[in-house]
C-alpha positions as CSV (number, residue, x, y, z in Angstrom):
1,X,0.0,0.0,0.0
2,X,2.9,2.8,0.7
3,X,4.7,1.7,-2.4
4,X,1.1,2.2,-4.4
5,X,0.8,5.8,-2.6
6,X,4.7,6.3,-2.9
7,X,4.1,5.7,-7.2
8,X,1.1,8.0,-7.1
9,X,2.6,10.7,-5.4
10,X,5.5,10.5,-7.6
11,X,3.6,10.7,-10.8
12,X,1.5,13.5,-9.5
13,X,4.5,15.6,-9.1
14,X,6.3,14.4,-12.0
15,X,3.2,16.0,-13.8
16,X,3.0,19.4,-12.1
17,X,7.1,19.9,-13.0
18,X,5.6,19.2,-16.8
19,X,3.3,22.0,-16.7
20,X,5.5,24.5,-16.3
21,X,4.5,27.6,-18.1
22,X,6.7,28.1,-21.3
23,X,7.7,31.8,-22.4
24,X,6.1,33.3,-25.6
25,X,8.9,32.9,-28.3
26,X,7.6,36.8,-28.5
27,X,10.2,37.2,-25.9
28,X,12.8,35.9,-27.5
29,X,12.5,38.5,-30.4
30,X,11.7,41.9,-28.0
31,X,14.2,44.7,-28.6
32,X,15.8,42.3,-32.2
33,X,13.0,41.8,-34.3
34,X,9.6,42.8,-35.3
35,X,7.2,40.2,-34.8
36,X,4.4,39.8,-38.0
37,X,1.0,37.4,-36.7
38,X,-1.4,35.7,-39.2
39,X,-3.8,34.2,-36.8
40,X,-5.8,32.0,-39.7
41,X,-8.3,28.8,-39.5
42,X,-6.8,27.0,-42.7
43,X,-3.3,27.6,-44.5
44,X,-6.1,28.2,-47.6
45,X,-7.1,31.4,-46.0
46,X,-6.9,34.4,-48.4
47,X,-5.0,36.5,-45.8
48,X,-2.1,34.0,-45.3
49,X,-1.9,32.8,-49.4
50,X,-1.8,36.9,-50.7
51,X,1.0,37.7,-47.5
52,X,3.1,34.7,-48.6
53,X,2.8,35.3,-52.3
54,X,3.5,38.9,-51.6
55,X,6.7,37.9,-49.6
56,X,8.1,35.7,-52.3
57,X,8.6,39.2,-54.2
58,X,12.3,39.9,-53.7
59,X,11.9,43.2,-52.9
60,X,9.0,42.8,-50.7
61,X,11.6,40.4,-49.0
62,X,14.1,42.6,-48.7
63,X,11.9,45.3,-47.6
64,X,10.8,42.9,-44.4
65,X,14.4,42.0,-43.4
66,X,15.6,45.4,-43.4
67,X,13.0,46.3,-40.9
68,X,14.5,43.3,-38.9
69,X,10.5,41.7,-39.2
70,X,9.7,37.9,-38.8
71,X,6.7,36.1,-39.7
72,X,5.1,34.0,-37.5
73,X,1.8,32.0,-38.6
74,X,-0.7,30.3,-36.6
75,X,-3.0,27.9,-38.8
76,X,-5.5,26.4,-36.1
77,X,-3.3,25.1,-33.5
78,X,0.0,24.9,-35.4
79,X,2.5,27.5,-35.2
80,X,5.6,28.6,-37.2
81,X,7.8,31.4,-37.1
82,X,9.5,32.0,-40.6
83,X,8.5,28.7,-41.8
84,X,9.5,26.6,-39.0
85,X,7.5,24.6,-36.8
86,X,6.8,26.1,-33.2
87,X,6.7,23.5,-30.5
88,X,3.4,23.3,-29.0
89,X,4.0,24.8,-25.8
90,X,4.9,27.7,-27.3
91,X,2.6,27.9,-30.0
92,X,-0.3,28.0,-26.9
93,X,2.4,30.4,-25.2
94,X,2.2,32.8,-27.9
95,X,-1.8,32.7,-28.8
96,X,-2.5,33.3,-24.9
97,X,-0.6,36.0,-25.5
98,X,-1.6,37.5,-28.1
99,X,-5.5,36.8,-26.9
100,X,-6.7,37.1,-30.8
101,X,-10.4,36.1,-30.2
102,X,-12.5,34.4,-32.8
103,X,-11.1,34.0,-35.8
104,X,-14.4,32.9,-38.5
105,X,-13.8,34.3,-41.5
106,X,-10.7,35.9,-42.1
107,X,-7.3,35.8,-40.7
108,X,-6.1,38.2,-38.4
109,X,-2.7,40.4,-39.0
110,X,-0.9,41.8,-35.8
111,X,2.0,43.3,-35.8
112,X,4.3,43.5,-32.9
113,X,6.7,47.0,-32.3
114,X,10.4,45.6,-30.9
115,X,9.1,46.6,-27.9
116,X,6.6,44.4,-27.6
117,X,3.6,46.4,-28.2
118,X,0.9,46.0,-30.3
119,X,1.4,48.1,-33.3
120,X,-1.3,47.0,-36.1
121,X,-4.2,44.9,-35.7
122,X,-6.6,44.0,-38.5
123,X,-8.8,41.4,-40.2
124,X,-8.2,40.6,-43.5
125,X,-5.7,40.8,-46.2
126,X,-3.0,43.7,-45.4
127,X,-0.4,45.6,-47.4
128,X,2.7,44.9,-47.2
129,X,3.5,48.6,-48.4
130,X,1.2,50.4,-45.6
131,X,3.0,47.9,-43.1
132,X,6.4,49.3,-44.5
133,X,4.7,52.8,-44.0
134,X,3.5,51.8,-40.6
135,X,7.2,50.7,-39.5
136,X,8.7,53.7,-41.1
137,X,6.5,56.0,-38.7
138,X,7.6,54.6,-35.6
139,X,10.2,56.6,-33.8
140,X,13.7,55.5,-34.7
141,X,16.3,54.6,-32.3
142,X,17.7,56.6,-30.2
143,X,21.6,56.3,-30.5
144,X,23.7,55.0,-27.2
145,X,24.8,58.4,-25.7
146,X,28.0,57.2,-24.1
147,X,28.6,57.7,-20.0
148,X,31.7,59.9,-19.3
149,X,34.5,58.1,-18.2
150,X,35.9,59.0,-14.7
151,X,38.6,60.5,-14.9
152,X,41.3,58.8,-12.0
153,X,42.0,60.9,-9.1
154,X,44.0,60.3,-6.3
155,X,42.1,59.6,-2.9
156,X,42.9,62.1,0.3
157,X,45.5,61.0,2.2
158,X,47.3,58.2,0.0
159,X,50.5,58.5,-1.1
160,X,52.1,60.3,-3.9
161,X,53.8,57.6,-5.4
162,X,50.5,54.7,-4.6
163,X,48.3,54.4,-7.5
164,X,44.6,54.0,-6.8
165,X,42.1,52.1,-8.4
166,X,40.3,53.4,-11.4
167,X,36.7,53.4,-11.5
168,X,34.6,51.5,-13.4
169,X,32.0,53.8,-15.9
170,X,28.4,53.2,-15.3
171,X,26.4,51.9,-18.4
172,X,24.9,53.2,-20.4
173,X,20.8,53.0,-20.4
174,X,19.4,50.6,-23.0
175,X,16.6,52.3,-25.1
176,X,14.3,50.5,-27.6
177,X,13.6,50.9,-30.9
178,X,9.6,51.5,-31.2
């Protein structure tokens, strides 16, 4: 009987350390990449076909990687971020966070800022161009101002001939791009 309660206690914990919440690959991309959703019911979806025909265009293409943008697509419960499969932990990871709602007829586009914001969300086929447009309005990057560096000093009361130790500059604050 204690070995039956031992192997059932076991198994129940075993199962708990399995359901540990797994981070939206969103996260992964903040402050590198622009994220790019198509939330669609079927990979037949009008929305989904046009965007991938439209990003076969080599300019199109090049257009999306200079703005440092990846596509992710959701087709029912299937996820894939530039073509490859998500692991489906994260695929759930990512559609709780992104809460889309129903999807019926057509797909949903959202597209995510590099800071993790929610820049454009709409339903139905989008332009690739107004996107560009979109992406082009956001405020750009502000550059790294560097800290001054301290300049050495010697402390009261050492000697003239000791050397002290320098001090270490203070970062500099990170700012994001959007």
């Amino acid at each position: 009987m204690f070995i039956r309660l031992l192997i059932l206690a076991s198994v129940l914990v075993a199962g708990t350390v399995q359901a540990v919440e797994v981070p939206s690959p969103l996260e992964q991309d903040r402050g590198k990449f622009r994220p790019l959703v198509v939330v669609a019911r079927a990979d037949a979806d009008p929305t989904l076909v046009n965007l991938k025909k439209a990003l076969e265009d080599p300019a199109n293409k090049q257009a999306f990687d200079q703005r440092n943008m990846v596509l992710y697509t959701i087709v029912g419960i299937t996820g894939k971020r530039d073509g490859k499969d998500l692991e489906p932990q994260s695929t759930m990871s990512l559609i709780r966070g992104l809460k889309p709602g129903m999807i019926i007829d057509k797909a949903k586009v959202i597209l995510i800022g590099k800071d993790g914001e929610k820049k454009v969300e709409t339903v139905g086929d989008v332009d690739l161009a107004e996107l560009f447009k979109t992406i082009d309005a956001l405020p750009a990057a502000e550059k790294e101002t560097q800290a001054p560096v301290a300049v050495e000093t010697p402390a009261k009361g050492a000697a003239a001939g000791k050397s002290t130790k320098p001090a270490k500059p203070a970062k500099a604050a990170q700012t994001l791009d959007d």
